[in-house]
C-alpha positions as CSV (number, residue, x, y, z in Angstrom):
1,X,63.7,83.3,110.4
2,X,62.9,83.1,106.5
3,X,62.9,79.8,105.5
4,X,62.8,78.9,101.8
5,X,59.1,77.1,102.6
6,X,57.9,80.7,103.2
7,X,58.3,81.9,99.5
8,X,55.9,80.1,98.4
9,X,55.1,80.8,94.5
10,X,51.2,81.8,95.4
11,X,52.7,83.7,97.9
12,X,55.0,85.9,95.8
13,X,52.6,86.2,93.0
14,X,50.3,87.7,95.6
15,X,53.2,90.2,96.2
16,X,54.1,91.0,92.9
17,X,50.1,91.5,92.2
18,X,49.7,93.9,95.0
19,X,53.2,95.5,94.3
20,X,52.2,96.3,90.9
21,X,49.1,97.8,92.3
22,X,51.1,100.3,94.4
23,X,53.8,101.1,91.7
24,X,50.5,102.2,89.4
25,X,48.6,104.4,92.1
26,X,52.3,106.5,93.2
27,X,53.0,106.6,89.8
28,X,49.7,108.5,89.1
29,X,50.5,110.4,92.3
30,X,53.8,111.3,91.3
31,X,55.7,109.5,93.9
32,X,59.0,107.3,93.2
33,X,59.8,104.8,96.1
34,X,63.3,103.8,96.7
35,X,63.7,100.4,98.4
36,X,67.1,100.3,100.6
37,X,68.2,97.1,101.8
38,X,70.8,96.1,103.6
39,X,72.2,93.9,107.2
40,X,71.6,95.3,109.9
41,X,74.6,97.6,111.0
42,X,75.2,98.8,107.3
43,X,74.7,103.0,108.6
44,X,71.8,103.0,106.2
45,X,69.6,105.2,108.6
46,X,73.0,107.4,109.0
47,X,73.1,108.1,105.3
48,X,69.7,107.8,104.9
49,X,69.1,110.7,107.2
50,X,71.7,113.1,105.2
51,X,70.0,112.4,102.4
52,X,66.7,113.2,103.4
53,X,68.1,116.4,105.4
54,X,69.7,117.1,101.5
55,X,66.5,116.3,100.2
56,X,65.0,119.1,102.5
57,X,67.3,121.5,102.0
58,X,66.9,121.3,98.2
59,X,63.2,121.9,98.7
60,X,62.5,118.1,97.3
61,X,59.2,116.8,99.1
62,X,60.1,113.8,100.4
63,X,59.6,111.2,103.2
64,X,60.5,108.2,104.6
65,X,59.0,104.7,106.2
66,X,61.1,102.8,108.3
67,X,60.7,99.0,109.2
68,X,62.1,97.1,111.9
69,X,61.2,94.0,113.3
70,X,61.0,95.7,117.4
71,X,62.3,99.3,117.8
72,X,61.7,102.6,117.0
73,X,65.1,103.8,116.7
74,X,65.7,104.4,113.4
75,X,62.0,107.1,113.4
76,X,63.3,109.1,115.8
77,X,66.9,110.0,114.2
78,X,65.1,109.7,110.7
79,X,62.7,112.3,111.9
80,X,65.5,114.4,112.7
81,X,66.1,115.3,109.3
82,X,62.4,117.1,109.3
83,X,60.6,115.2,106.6
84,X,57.7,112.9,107.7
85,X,59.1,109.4,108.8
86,X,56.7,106.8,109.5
87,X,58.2,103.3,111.6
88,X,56.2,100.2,110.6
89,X,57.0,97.5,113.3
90,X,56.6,94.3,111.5
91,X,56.4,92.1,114.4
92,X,58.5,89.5,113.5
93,X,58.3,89.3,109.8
94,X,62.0,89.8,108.2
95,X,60.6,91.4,105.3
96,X,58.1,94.5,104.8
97,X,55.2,93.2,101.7
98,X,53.4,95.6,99.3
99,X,50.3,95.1,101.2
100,X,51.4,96.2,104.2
101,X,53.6,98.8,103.0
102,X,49.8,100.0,101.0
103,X,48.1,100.1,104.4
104,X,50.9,102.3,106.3
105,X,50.7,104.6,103.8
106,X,47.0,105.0,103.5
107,X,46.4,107.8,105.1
108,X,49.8,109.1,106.2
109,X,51.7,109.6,102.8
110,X,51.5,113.1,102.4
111,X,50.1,114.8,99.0
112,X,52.4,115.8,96.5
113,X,55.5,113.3,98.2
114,X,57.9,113.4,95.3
115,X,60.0,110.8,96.8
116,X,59.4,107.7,99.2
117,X,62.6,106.1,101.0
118,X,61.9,102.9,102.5
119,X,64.2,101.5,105.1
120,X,63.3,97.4,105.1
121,X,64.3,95.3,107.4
122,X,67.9,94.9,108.3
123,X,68.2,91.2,106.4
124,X,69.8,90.7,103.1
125,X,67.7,87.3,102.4
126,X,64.1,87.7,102.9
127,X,63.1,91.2,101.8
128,X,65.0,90.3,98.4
129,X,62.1,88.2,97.1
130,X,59.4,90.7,98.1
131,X,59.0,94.0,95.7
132,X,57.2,96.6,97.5
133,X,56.2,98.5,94.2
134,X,59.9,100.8,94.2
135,X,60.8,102.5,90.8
136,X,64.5,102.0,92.6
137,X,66.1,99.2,94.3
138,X,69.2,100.0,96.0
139,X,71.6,97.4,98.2
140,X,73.9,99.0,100.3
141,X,77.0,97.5,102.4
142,X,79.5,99.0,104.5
143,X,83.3,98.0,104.1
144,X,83.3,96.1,107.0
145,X,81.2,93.6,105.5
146,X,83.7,91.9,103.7
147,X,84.1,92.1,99.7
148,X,82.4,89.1,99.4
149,X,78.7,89.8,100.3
150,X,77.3,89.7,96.6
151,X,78.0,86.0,96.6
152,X,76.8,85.3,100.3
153,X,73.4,87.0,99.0
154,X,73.2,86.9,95.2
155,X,69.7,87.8,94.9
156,X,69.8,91.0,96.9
157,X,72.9,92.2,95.2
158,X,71.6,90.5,92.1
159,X,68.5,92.2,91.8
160,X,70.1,95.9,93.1
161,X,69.4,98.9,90.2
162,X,72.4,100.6,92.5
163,X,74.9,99.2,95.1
164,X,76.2,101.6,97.9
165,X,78.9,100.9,100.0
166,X,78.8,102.4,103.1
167,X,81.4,103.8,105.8
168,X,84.1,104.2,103.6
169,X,86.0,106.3,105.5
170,X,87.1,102.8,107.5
171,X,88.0,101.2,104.3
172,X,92.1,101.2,105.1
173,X,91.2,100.3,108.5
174,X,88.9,97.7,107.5
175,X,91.3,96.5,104.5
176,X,88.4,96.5,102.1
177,X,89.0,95.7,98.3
178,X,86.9,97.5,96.3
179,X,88.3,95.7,93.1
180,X,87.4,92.6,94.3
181,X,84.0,93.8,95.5
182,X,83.2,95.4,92.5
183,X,84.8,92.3,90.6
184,X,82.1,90.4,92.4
185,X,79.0,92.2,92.0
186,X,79.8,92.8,88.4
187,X,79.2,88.5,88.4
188,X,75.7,89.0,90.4
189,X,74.9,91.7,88.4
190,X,76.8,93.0,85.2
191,X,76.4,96.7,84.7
192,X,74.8,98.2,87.9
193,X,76.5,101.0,89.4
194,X,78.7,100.6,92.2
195,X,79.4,104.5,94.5
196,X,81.6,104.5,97.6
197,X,79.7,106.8,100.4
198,X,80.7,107.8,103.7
199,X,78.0,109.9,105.7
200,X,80.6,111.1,107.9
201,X,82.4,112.6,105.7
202,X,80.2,113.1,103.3
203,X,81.3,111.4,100.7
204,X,79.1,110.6,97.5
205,X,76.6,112.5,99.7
206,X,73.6,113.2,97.5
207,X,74.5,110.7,94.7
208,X,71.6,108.5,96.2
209,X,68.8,111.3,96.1
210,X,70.0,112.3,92.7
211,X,69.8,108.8,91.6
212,X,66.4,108.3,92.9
213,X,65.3,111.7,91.2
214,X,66.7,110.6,87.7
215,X,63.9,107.6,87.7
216,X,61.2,107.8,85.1
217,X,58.3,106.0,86.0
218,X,58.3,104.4,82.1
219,X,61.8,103.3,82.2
220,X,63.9,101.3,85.2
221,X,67.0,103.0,86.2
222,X,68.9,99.7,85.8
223,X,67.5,96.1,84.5
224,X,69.5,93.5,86.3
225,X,70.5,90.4,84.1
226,X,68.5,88.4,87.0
227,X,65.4,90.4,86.6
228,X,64.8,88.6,83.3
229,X,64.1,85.1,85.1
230,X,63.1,85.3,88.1
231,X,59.6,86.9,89.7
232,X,61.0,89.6,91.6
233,X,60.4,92.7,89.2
234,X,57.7,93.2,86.8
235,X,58.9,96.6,85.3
């Protein structure tokens, strides 16, 4: 599906043009956008939708944009929470771009948005290369993933500014070790925080609109090691 022939160099320079673009005109509007990736099955929209229900609650204007590559799903119980939610369907593509995200939000983004979640694609390889102009990048993974996802996909957990692990009210039953998860993230990418949530039970509930609230639009939340030599980020 995203083969390496795809990331072309003139392609990602594009990206990291346009990206740059974006990050410039929601700074000036006041807006910080959070990019959340993750596999598919992570309960990303689950947390995702407390947070924004948090986020309302705590009278923080937010909204969120939701990609996937065929349903609308994850709108419709995003929209629950009562913020606007937007669902891009990217036909396809495994990745959302900063173009595209520019376009969907022409239009729709509503004035004064304080903070923008967007949901990419369920794929840890493809939407790693592409920054969509986010002040915060955050990787999430549930427990049942295994502890040894940030060396299956080094650049996503590599380039993270925060990791989440999700569902970790099934860590005994999943056996998780969060040493050795932590262990091996901290090789991807020394010094990024690493928070254990569980949107059923609420746990670190909140941590991940605080986070996102805490970003100054002069200075990143987190500079991973990898940042320093690769294309991805341009902060």
């Amino acid at each position: 599906m995203c083969r390496t022939v795809d990331l072309k160099q003139a392609v990602l320079a594009k990206n990291d043009g346009a990206a740059q673009v974006l990050r410039d005109r929601l700074a000036e509007a006041g807006t910080t956008v959070v990019n959340l990736l993750s596999s598919p099955g992570s309960g990303k929209t689950e947390l995702l939708e407390r947070e924004l229900g948090l986020a309302r609650t705590r009278g923080v204007p937010a909204a969120a944009l939701t990609a996937d590559l065929a349903t609308e799903n994850d709108a419709v119980r995003l929209a629950r929470s009562g913020v606007p939610v937007k669902q891009v369907l990217t036909d396809g593509l495994c990745h959302l771009e900063a173009a595209m995200l520019g376009r969907h939000l022409d239009g729709w983004l509503p004035e004064g948005t304080r903070l923008l979640f967007v949901e990419n694609v369920g794929n840890l390889v493809c939407p790693a290369s592409y920054d969509l102009g986010e002040s915060l990048r955050v990787v999430l993974a549930s427990v049942t993933e295994g502890e040894d996802k940030p060396l299956k996909y080094p650049t996503a957990f590599g380039l993270a500014q925060l990791v989440l692990v999700t569902k970790s009210d099934l860590a005994a039953a999943a056996e998780f070790d969060e040493a050795a998860f932590r262990r091996n993230v901290e090789r991807v990418n020394p010094g990024v925080e690493v928070a254990l949530t569980s949107a059923r039970r609420g746990e670190g509930l909140g941590l991940l609109l605080d986070r996102a609230l805490a970003v100054a639009p002069d200075t990143p939340a987190h500079v991973p090691v990898m940042a320093g030599h690769t294309h991805a980020h341009h902060h």
